[in-house]
VEXDREN-959029 format. One record per residue: residue number from 1; residue in one letter; chain; x, y, z of N, C-alpha, C in turn. Coordinates in steps of 0.02 Angstrom, whole numbers. Example, Ala and Ser with C-alpha at 12.3 -4.5 7.8 and 13.67 -1.06 7.14 Angstrom:
2
NODE   k r c n_east n_north   n_up ca_east ca_north  ca_up c_east c_north   c_up
NODE   1 A A    660    -284    390     615     -225    390    660    -165    390
NODE   2 S A    642    -112    354     684      -53    357    645       2    394
***
This chain:
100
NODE   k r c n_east n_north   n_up ca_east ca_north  ca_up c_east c_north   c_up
NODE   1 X A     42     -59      0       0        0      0     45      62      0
NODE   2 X A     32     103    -39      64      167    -37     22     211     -3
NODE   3 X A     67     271     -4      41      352     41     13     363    -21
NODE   4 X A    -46     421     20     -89      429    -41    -68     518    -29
NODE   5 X A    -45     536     35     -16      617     32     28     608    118
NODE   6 X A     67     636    141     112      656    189    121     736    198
NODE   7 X A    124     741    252     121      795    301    140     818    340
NODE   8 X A    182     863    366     210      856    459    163     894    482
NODE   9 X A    121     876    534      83      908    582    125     902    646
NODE  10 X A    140     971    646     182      990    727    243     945    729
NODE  11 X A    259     914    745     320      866    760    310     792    733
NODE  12 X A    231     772    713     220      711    691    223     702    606
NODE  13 X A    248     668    579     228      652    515    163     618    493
NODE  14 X A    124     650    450      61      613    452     62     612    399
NODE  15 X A     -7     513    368       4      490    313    -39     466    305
NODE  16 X A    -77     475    226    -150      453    215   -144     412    169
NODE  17 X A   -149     329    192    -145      276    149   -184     273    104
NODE  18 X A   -175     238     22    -231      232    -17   -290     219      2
NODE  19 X A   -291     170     36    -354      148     91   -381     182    117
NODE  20 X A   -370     247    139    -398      305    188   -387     298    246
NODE  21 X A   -341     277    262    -312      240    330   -265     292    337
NODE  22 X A   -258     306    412    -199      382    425   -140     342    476
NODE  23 X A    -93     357    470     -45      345    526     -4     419    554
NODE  24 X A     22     407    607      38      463    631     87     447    670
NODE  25 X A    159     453    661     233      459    696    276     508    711
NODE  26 X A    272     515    759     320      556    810    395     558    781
NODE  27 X A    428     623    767     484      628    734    542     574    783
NODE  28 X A    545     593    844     581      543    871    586     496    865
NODE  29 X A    522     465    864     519      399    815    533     355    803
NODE  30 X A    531     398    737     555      381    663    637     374    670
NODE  31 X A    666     432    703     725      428    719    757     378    745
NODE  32 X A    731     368    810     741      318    840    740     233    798
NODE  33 X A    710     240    762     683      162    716    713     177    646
NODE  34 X A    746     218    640     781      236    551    820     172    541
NODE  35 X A    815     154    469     833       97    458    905      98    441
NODE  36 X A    938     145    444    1019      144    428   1074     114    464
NODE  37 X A   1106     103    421    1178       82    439   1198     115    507
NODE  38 X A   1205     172    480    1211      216    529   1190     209    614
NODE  39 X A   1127     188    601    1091      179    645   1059     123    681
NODE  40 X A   1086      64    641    1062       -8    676   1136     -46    655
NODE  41 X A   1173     -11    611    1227      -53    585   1223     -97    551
NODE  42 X A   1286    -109    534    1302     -161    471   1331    -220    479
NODE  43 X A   1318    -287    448    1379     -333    466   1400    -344    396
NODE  44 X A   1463    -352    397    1501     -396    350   1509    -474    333
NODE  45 X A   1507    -492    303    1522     -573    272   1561    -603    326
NODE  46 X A   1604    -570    351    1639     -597    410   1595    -613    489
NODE  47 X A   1547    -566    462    1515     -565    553   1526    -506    578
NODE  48 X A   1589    -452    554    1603     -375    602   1536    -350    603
NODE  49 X A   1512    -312    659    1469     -258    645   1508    -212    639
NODE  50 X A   1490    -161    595    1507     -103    606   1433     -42    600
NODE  51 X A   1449       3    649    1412       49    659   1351      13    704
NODE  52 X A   1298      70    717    1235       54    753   1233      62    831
NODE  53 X A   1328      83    866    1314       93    918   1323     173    967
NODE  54 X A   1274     212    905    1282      282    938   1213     277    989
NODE  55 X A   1170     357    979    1130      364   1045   1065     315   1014
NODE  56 X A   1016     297   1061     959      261   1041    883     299   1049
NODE  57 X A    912     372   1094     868      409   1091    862     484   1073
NODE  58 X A    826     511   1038     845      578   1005    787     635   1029
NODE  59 X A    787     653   1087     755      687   1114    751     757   1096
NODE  60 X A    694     802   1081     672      857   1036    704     861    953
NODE  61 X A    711     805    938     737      800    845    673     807    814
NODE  62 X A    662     836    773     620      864    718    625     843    646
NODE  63 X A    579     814    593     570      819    531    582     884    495
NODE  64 X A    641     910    436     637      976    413    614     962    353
NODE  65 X A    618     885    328     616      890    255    604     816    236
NODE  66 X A    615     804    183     604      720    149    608     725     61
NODE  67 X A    621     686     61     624      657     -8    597     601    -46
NODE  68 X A    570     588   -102     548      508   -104    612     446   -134
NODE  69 X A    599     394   -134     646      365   -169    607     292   -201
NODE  70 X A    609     336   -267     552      296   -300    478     292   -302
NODE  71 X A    452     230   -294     378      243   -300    368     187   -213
NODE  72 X A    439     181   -191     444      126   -123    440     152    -69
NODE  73 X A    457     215    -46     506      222     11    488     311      3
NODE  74 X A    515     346     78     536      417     74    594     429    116
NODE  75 X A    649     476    130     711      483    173    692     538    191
NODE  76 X A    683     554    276     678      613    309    734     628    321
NODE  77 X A    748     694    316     793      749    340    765     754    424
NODE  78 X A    821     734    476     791      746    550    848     810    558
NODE  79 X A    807     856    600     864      912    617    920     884    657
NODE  80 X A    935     839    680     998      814    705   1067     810    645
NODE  81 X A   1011     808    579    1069      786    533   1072     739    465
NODE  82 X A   1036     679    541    1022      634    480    987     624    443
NODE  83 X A   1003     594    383     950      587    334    968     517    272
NODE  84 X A   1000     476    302    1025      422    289    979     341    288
NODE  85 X A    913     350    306     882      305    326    822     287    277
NODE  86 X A    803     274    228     746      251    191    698     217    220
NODE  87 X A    635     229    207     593      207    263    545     194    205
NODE  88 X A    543     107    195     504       75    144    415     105    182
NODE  89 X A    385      75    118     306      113    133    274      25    169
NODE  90 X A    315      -5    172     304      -89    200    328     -63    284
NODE  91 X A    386     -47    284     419      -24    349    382      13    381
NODE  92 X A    362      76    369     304      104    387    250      82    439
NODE  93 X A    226      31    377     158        5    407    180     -51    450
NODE  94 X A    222     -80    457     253     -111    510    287     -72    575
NODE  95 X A    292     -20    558     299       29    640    266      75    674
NODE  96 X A    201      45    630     133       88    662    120      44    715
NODE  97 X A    123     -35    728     106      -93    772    160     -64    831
NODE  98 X A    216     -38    810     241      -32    873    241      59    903
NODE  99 X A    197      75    886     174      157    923    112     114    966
NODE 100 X A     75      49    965      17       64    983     48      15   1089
***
């Protein structure tokens, strides 16, 4: 299912599924749950992780911006910086179960 339009209301990102179904996530979040390297880390063929062990919580971080990528996914700009994290429209709807 895709977004049918996106929004930031106040600090939340809000999203109106084809379905007419809305979700609503807290910039922290999103932050907190970004799917990056960066941010959950990486392993190598060997087994190294690398990365994933900075902060786990991003207290007053904000949405400034986004981008899409493709017809799959969008990458928020968080005022902390990052903006490294693609956030499938599958992913999404799989981290609405864990706001409730």
């Amino acid at each position: 299912m895709k977004p049918k339009d996106i929004q930031l209301i106040g600090t939340e990102l809000a999203i109106l599924w084809e379905d007419g179904s809305e979700s609503y996530f807290p910039a922290e979040f999103l932050r907190k749950h970004s799917p990056s390297a960066q941010n959950i880390g990486e392993v190598d063929i060997l087994g190294n992780q690398y990365g994933g062990d900075g902060p786990k919580e991003f207290p007053g971080v904000t949405i400034t911006g986004w981008d899409f990528q493709g017809n799959y996914a969008f990458r928020p700009i968080f005022s902390d910086g990052h903006s490294s994290g693609l956030f499938s429209w599958d992913y999404l709807k799989e981290l609405e179960s864990k706001l409730q």
